[in-house]
C-alpha positions as CSV (number, residue, x, y, z in Angstrom):
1,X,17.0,4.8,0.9
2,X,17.5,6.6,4.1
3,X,19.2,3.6,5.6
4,X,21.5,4.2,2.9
5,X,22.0,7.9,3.4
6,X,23.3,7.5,6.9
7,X,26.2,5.6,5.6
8,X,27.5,8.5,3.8
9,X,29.7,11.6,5.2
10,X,28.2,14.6,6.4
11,X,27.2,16.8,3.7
12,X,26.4,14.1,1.6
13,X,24.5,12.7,4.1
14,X,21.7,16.0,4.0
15,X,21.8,15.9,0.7
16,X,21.1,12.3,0.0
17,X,18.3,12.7,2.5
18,X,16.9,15.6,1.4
19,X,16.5,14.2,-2.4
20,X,14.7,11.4,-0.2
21,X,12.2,13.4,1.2
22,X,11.4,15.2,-1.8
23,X,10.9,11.6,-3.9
24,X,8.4,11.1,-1.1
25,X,6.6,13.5,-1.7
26,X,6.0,13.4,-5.0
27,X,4.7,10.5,-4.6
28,X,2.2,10.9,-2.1
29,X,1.2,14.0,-4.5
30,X,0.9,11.4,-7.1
31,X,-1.3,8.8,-5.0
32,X,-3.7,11.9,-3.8
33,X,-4.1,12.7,-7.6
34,X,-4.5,9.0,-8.3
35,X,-7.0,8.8,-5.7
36,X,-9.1,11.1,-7.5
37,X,-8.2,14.2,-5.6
38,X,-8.7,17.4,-7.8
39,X,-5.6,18.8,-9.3
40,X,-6.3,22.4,-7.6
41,X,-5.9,20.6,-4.0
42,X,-3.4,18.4,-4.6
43,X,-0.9,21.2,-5.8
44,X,-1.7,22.9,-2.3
45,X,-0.7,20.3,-0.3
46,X,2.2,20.4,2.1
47,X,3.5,17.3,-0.5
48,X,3.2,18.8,-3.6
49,X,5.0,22.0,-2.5
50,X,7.9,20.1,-1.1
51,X,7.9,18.0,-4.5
52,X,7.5,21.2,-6.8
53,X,10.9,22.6,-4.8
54,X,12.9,19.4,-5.0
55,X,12.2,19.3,-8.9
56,X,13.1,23.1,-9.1
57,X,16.3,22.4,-7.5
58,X,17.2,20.0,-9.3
59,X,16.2,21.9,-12.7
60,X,13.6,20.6,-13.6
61,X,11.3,22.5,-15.6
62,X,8.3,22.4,-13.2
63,X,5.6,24.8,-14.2
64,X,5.6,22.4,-17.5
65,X,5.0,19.2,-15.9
66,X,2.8,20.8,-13.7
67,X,0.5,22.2,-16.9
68,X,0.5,19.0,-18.3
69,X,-0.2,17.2,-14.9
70,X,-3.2,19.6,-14.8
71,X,-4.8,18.9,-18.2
72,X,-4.0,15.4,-18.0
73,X,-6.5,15.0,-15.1
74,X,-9.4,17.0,-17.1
């Protein structure tokens, strides 16, 4: 994906990237929680908070996913 962001024109370019970094985080969140990591960790991580801020931005409603991310993992 970032290959393909450097093909595109300047502001474009940051935010193609940007949405980028935040996808990968969210899913090394996701393989920490898969792993077994407890829920109150993994939202602490460097990861999760630059995930949690790319789905804000781009409206998602995040304290509900993050609810049922929680009880899912009980």
């Amino acid at each position: 994906m970032l290959a393909t962001c450097k093909q595109l024109p300047g502001s474009e370019q940051t935010l193609c990237r940007d949405v980028a970094n935040y996808k990968r985080s969210c899913l090394h969140a996701m393989k920490s929680m898969l792993q077994g990591t407890n829920w109150a960790v993994v939202r602490s991580l460097p990861d999760a908070v630059t995930c949690r801020e790319g789905l804000r931005r781009a409206g998602y409603p995040v304290n509900t996913i993050s609810q049922r991310l929680a009880s899912a993992l009980r």
